[in-house]
N, C-alpha and C positions, 0 to 999 in steps of 0.2 A: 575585437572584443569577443572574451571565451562566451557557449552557447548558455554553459551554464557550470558551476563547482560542484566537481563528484569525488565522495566521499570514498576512499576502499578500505574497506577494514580485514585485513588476509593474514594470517602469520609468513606466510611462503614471500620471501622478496622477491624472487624472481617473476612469480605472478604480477605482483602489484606491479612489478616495473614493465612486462607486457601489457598489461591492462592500461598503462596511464602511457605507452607508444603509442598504443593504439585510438585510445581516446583524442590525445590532446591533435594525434593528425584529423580527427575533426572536426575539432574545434574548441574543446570543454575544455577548463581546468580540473586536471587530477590532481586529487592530495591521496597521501597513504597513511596506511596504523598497522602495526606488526602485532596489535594484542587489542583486547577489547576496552580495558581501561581508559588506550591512547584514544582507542578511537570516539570513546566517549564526550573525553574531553575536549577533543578537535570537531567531535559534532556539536555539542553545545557552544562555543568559545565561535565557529564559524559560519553554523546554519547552512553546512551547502543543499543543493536543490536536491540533491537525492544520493541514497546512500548505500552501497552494496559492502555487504560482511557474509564473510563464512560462519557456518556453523561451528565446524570446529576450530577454534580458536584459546591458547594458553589461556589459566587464570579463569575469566567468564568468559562464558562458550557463547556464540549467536547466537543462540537463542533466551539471556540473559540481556547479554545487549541489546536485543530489539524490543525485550519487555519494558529496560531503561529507558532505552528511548522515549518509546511512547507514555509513559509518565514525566517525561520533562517538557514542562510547556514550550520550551524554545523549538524543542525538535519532535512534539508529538505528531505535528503533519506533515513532516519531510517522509516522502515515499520513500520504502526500502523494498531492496532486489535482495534475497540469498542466494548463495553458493552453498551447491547440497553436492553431497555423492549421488552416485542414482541408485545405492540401496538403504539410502535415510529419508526413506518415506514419512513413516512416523513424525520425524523431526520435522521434515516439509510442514506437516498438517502442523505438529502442534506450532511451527512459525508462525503459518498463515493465522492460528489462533491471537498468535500476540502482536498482531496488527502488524506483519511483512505483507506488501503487496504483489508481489512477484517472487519465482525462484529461479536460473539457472541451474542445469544439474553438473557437475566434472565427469569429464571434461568438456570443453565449451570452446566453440570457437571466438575471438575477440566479435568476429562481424555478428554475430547470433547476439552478444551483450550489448555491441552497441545497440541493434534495433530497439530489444528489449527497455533498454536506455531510452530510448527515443520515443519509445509506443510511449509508455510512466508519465515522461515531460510533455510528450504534446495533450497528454491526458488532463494532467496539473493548466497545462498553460491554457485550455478548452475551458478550467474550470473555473479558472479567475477572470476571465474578460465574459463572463454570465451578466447578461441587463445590470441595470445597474437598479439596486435597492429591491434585488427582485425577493421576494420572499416568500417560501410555501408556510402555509400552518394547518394544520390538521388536526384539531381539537385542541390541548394544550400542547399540543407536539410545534415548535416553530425551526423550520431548516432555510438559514438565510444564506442565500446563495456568495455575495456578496462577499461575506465575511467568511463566509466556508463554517459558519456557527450551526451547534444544531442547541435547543435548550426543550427541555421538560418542564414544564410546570414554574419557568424561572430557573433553572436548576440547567448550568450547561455540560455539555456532552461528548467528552475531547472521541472524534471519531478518527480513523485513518481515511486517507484520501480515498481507499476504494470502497472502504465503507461507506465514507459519504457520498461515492458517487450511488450506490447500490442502491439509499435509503432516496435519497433523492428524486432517481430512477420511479422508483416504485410509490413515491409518495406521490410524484407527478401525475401518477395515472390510477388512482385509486379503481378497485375493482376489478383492473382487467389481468388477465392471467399470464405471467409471461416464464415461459420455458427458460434453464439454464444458462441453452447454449444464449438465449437472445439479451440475457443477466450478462452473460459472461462479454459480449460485445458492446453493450450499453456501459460496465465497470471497467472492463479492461482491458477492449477494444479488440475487431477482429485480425490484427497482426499477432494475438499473442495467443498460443497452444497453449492451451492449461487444459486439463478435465475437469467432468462435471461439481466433482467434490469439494474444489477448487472455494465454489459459490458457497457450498452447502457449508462451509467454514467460515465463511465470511460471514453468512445469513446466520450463522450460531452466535459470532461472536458480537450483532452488531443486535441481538436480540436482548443478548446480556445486556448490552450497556444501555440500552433504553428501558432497561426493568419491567414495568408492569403495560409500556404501552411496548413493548418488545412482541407482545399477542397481535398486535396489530398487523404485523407481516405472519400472512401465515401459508401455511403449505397447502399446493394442491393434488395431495396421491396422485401420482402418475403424470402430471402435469406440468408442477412450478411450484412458485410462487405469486403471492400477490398484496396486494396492503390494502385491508378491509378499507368499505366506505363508511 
């Protein structure tokens, strides 16, 4: 039985065909997509566990499709990995802005993707066997573990997987102040090298989407973060 279906979205065939050797010797099933359209349509129609696309990509580039993504309720919480060059920074950030959880940079070795692969899913799989019915709330704010739900005032809140681990994180322990690097191990685990800034995009983008109680996490000059009591 595959570990779990992974999604490639690459224009280059030769990659996806390395990518999906080297996956499936351990154990996954890989599908491929030569354009963003295809791969659209293969993410919604299949829902696999997580999804790795380039940025550069014919027609809609990755970072078009990862914005899709995340407005399609079927695949708004399927974690996604990009493929960046390493002087599309920019791009990097504005990804991580449209809810990518992860990036690789090219060139990449297959064993550095799978781990990558690996930190994402044991993250997801950590998230869903949470108590069971457990539920935080923090004024009108409700983050139910359970369902991976978060809602405002009644009003729900489609977040990405590391968003919600983030918010979670930080709603668990209202008050106390916690540094980047200790975000960045709590969201994305200490197998994965990211930098600081990493957070500081996450922490933007997960502020937007909670509007007015998005005040609630707030910044500590020189220190962190933390989520008022």
């Amino acid at each position: 039985m595959a570990k779990g279906t992974i999604l490639v979205i690459d224009d280059e065939k030769d990659l996806i065909e390395l990518v999906s050797y080297n996956l499936e010797k351990e154990g996954y099933l890989v599908k491929g997509a030569l354009d963003g359209e295809s791969g659209l349509a293969t993410a919604v129609r299949d829902a696999p566990d997580i999804i790795i696309v380039d940025l550069m990509l014919p027609g809609i580039d990755g970072l078009e499709v990862c914005q899709r993504l995340r407005s399609e309720t079927r695949t708004a919480r399927i974690p996604i990995i990009m493929l960046t060059a390493k002087s599309a920074e920019p791009d990097r950030i504005v990804g991580l802005e449209l809810g990518a959880d992860d990036y690789v940079t090219k060139p990449f070795s297959p064993r550095e993707l799978a781990a990558r692969i690996k930190a994402v899913l044991r993250r997801t799989s950590a998230q869903s066997v949470s108590a069971p019915s457990a539920v935080i709330r923090r004024d009108k704010l409700t983050i139910d573990l359970d369902r991976r739900e978060v809602s405002c005032e009644g009003n729900s809140i489609v977040l990405t997987p590391t968003e919600f681990r983030l918010l979670h994180f930080l709603a668990d322990h209202p008050g106390r102040v916690f540094s980047r690097s200790e975000l960045i191990d709590a969201a994305l685990g200490q197998e994965v090298s990211v930098v600081d800034r990493t957070i500081d995009v996450h922490i933007t983008g997960l502020r937007k989407k909670l509007g007015d109680y998005g005040e609630w996490i707030e910044t500590v000059r020189g220190f962190g973060y933390r989520f008022k009591e």
